[in-house]
C-alpha positions in Angstrom: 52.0 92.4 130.2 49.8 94.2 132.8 50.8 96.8 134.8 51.3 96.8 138.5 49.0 99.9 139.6 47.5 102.4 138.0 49.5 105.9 136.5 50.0 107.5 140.1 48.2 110.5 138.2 45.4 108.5 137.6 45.1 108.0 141.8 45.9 111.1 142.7 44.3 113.8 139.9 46.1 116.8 141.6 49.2 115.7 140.6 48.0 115.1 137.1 46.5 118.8 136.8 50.2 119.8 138.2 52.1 117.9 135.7 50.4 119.2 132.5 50.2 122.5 134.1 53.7 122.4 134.2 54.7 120.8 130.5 52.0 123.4 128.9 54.1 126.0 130.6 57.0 124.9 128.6 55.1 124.4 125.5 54.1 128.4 125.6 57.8 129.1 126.0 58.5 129.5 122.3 60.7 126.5 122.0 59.1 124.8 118.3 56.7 122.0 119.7 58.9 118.9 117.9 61.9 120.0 119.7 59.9 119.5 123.2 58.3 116.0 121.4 62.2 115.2 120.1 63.8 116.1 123.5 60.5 113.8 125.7 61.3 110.7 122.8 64.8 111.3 123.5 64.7 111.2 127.6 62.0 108.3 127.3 64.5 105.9 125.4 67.3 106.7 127.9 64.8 106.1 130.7 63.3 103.1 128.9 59.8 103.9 129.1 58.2 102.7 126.7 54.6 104.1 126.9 56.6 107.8 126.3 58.6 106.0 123.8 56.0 104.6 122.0 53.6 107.9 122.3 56.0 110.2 121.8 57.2 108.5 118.3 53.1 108.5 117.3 53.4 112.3 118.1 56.1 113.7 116.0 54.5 110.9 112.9 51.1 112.4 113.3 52.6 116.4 113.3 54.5 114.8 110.0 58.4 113.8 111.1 60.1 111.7 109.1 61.0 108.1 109.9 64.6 109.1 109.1 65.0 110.9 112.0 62.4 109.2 114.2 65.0 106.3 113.5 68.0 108.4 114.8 67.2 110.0 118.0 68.7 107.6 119.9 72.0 108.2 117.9 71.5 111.8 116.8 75.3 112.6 117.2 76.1 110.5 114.3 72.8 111.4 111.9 72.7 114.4 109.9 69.0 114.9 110.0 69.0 117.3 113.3 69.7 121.2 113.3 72.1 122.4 116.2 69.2 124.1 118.2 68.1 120.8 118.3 71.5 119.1 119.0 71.8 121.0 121.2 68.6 120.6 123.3 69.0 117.0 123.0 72.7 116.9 124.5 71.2 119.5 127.5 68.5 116.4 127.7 70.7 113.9 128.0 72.9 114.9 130.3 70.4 116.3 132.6 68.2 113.1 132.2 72.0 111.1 133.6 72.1 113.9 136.1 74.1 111.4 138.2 76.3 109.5 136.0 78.8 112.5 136.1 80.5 114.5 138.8 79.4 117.9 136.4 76.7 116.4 134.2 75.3 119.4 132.9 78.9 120.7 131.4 79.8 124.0 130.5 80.4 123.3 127.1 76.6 121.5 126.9 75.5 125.1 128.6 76.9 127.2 126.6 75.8 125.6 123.4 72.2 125.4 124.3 72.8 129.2 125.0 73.9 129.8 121.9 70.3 128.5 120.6 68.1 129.1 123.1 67.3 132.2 125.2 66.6 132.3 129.0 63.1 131.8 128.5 63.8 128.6 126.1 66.3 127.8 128.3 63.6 127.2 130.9 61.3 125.8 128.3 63.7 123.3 127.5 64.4 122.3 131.0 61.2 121.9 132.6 60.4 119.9 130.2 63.1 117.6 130.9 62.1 117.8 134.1 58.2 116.8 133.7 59.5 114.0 131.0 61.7 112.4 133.6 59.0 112.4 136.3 56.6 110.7 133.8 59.2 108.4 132.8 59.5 107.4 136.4 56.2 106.7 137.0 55.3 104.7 134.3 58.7 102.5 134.6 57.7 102.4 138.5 54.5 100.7 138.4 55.4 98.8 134.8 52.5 100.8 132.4 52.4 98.9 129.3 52.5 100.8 125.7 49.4 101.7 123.8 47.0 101.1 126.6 47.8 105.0 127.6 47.6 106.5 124.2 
């Protein structure tokens, strides 16, 4: 596998500085740092990026998460191994990563139960996080980045 270009990042360091400028912003929001890792895992497999995939997964391992519930991200509705804080930040992540598979992706039922777990400040956490995720996602799936040459 090779890629075809270099991380856009890696051309352009401005945008680099901006993107983890932006995801440390959400890391100092107060949101517990595995949710952010579970939530980026959780966009990655939708996105099918498998450098964030792969990186992510070496992450939440090397901060100590169990392979039970590395194993059930992708299928956390049905696994009993996730709190509802973090059900519900991966449901908010989901449905904003499929932003346009749905006339109202982001539902109010999905709001209000992240809202029920997370204040404003989380709440922002939680979606610029999303955010930066998705645009990472993008540009690795883009230009074809393979796993473990990143990390």
């Amino acid at each position: 596998m090779q890629s075809r270009m270099n991380n856009p990042v890696m051309i352009l360091p401005d945008a680099m500085q901006a993107l983890q400028a932006l995801s440390a912003s959400a890391e100092q929001a107060g949101v517990p740092a595995d949710t952010i890792t579970l939530i980026q895992l959780r966009a990655s497999q939708i996105n099918g990026c498998s450098v964030c995939v792969g990186g992510h997964c070496r992450i939440l391992k090397k901060a100590g998460e169990t392979d039970e519930r590395l194993f059930a991200v992708a299928a956390w509705r049905d696994a009993p191994y996730f709190s509802a804080a973090e059900r519900a930040a991966l449901a908010l992540t989901e449905a904003v990563t499929r932003i346009s598979d749905q006339a109202d992706p982001v539902s109010d039922e999905i709001w209000t139960e992240a809202t029920r777990h997370y204040d404003e400040q989380g709440l922002a956490a939680l979606l610029i996080a999303i955010a930066s995720i998705n645009v990472w996602n993008r540009f690795n799936v883009a230009t074809k980045q393979v796993a473990g040459a990143a990390w």
